[in-house]
N, C-alpha and C positions, 0 to 999 in steps of 0.2 A: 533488820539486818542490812548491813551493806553488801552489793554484790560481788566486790574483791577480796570477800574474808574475813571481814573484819569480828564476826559472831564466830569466826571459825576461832579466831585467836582468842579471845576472851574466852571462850570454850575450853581449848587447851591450856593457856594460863590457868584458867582456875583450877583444872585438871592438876596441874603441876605443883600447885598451891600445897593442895591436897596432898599428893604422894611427898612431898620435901615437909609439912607440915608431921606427916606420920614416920618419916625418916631422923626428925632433927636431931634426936638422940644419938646417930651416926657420925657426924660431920661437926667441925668447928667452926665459927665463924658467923656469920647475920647472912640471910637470902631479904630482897627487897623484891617482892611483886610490885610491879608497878602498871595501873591500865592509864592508857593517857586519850586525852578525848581530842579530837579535829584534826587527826593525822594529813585531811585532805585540803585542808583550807590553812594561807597562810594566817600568823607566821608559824602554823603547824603546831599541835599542841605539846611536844616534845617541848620545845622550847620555853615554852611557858612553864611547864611544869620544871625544867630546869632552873627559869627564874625565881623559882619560889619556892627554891631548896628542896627535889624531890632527890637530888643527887647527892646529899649532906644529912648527918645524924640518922643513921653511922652512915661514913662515905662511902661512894662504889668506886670501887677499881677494876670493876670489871662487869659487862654486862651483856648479856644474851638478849637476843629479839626473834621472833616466828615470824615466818610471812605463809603464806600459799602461793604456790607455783601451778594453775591450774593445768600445766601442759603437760607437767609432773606425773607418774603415773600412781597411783595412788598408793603409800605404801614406803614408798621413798623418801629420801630428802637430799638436799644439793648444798655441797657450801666454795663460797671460791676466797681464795686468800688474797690480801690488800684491797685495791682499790676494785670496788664492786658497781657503786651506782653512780648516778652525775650528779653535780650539783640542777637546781632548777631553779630559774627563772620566769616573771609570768609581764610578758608586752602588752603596753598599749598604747597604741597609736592613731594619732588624729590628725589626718589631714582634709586641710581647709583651702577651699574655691574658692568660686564664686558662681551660687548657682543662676539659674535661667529657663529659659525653654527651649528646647532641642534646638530647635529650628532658627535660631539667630546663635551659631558660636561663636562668633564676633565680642557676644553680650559677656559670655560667662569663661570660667576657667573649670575646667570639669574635674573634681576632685577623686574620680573614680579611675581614669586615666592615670594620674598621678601617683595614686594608688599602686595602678599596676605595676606601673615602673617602679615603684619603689621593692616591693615585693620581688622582681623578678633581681634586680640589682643585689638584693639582701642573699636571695639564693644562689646569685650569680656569685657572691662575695665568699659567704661560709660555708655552702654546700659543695660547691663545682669545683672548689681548690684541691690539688692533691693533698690529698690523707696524710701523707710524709712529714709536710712542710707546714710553718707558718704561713700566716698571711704578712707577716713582715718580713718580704726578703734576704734585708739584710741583717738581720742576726740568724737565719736558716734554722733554727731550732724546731724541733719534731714537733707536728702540730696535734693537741689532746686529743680525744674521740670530743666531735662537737656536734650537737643537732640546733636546727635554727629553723621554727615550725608556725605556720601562723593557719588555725583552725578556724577564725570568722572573721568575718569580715561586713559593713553593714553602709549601706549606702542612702538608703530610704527617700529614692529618688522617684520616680515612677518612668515607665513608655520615652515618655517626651519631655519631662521633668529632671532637669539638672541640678542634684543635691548640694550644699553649699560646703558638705563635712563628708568627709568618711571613717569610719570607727574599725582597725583591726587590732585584733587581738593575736598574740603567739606564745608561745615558751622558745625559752633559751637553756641548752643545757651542757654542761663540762665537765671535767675533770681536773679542772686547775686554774686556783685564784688568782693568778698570774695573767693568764689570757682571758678569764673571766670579767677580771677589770678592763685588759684589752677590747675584748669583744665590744665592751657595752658602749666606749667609747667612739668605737670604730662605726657601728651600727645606725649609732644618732646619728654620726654624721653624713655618713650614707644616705639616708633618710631625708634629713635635710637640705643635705645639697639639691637631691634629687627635685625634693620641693619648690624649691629655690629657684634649680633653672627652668621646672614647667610656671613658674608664678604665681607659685603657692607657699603654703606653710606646713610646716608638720610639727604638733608636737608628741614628742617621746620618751612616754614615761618606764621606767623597768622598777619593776616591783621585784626586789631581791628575793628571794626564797630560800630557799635547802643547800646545806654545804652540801660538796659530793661526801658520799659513805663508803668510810677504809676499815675493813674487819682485820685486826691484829692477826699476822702471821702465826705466828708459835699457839695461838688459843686458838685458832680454827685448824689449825693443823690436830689439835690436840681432841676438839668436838669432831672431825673428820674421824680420827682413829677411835672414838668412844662410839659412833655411832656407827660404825664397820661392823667392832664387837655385837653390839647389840642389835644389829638390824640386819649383818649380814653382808661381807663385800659389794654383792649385786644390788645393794638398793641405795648406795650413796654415792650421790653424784658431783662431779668438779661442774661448779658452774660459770657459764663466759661473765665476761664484763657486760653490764647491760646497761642501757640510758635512762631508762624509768628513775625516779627519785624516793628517795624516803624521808622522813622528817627525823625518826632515828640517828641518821648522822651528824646533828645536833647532839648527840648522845656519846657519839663515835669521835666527837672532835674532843671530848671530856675526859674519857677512860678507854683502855683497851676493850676490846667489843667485838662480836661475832655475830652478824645476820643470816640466821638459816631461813633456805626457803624448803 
């Protein structure tokens, strides 16, 4: 199993399978199960499997996806209409010194310093700007919901051993390919400059990932009201916009599409 649900969903899809299977004689038209494998590693198995025609003979024009909302109370379900999750991005970044021993800084350039400033500059740049606004002042245009996150970082120096690289890693995440190409533009160069004037180097790679996922207005508006009826006013919820990613919106950039959690 994976611990985000993933045995939860294959469970209920095949569930589904089952009652639409013993229904068909009801309904016109082709249901396409589809299980898709590497939701969590790019370029996310969505993708792939739309490369090689899972979404053709016969086509979809429309398509549902399950998640688990663990915070969820058990029982319930959530749907929120348009734009739902952010696109994702996956950093890697390496910045180069020159290492040494502690105790002569004359000798080296400390790649870990460099580092830092880099890091705080990147949060100073996307995080710290009001919410409102671009980061480019002069078109003032509203700035997307953006997260800009770096979870390791590796230096492998020791005590009094000055490493000659430093290795971080982050996610980048939006809601709009417009600033998304912005960002990423923006970000190297930040990075580099910053490299540049401690007298160092940085290089910066971004491994594109997951468009952001937009669930069709009129079909979750429409799954909101089927699942009222049948579950009850009280157990279906409007859910916020949220920054986590899905590989689905690969799917969502294809045909109209509804992601319930």
């Amino acid at each position: 199993m994976h611990a985000c649900g993933h045995d939860v969903h294959s469970a209920c899809t095949l569930g589904a399978a089952i009652i639409l299977n013993e229904l068909k004689n009801e309904f016109e038209g082709s249901v396409k199960i589809i299980f898709q494998p590497g939701e969590e590693v790019l370029p996310g198995g969505a993708s792939l499997m739309i490369n090689e025609g899972i979404l053709d003979s016969p086509k979809v024009s429309t398509a549902l996806a399950q998640h688990v909302f663990p915070s969820m109370e058990t029982g319930k379900v959530g749907f929120k209409t348009g734009m739902y999750m952010a696109s994702t991005d996956e950093l890697y970044i390496t910045v180069k010194g020159k290492g040494g021993h502690a105790a002569m800084p004359s000798d080296y350039v400390n790649p870990l310093l460099i580092a830092s400033k880099i890091l705080l500059e990147l949060h100073k740049a996307f995080m710290e700007m009001p919410p409102a606004y671009s980061t480019l002042e002069a078109d003032n245009k509203p700035k997307p919901p953006t997260v800009l996150a770096f979870g390791k970082i590796n230096g492998n120096g020791a005590t009094n051993v000055i490493p000659d690289e430093v290795k971080i890693e982050g996610t980048f995440r939006t809601m709009d390919e417009n600033w998304r190409a912005e960002a990423h533009l923006k970000m190297k160069k930040i990075a580099e400059d910053v490299a540049k004037q401690m007298n160092g180097v940085c290089e910066f790679r971004i491994e594109k990932g997951y468009p952001f996922l937009v669930n069709d207005e009129a079909l979750t508006k429409n799954c909101s009201t089927w699942a009222k009826e049948y579950l009850g006013e009280n157990n279906v919820e409007e859910l916020p916009l949220r920054m986590t990613a899905e590989d689905f919106a690969f799917i969502s950039q294809k045909c109209q599409v509804v992601f319930i959690d």
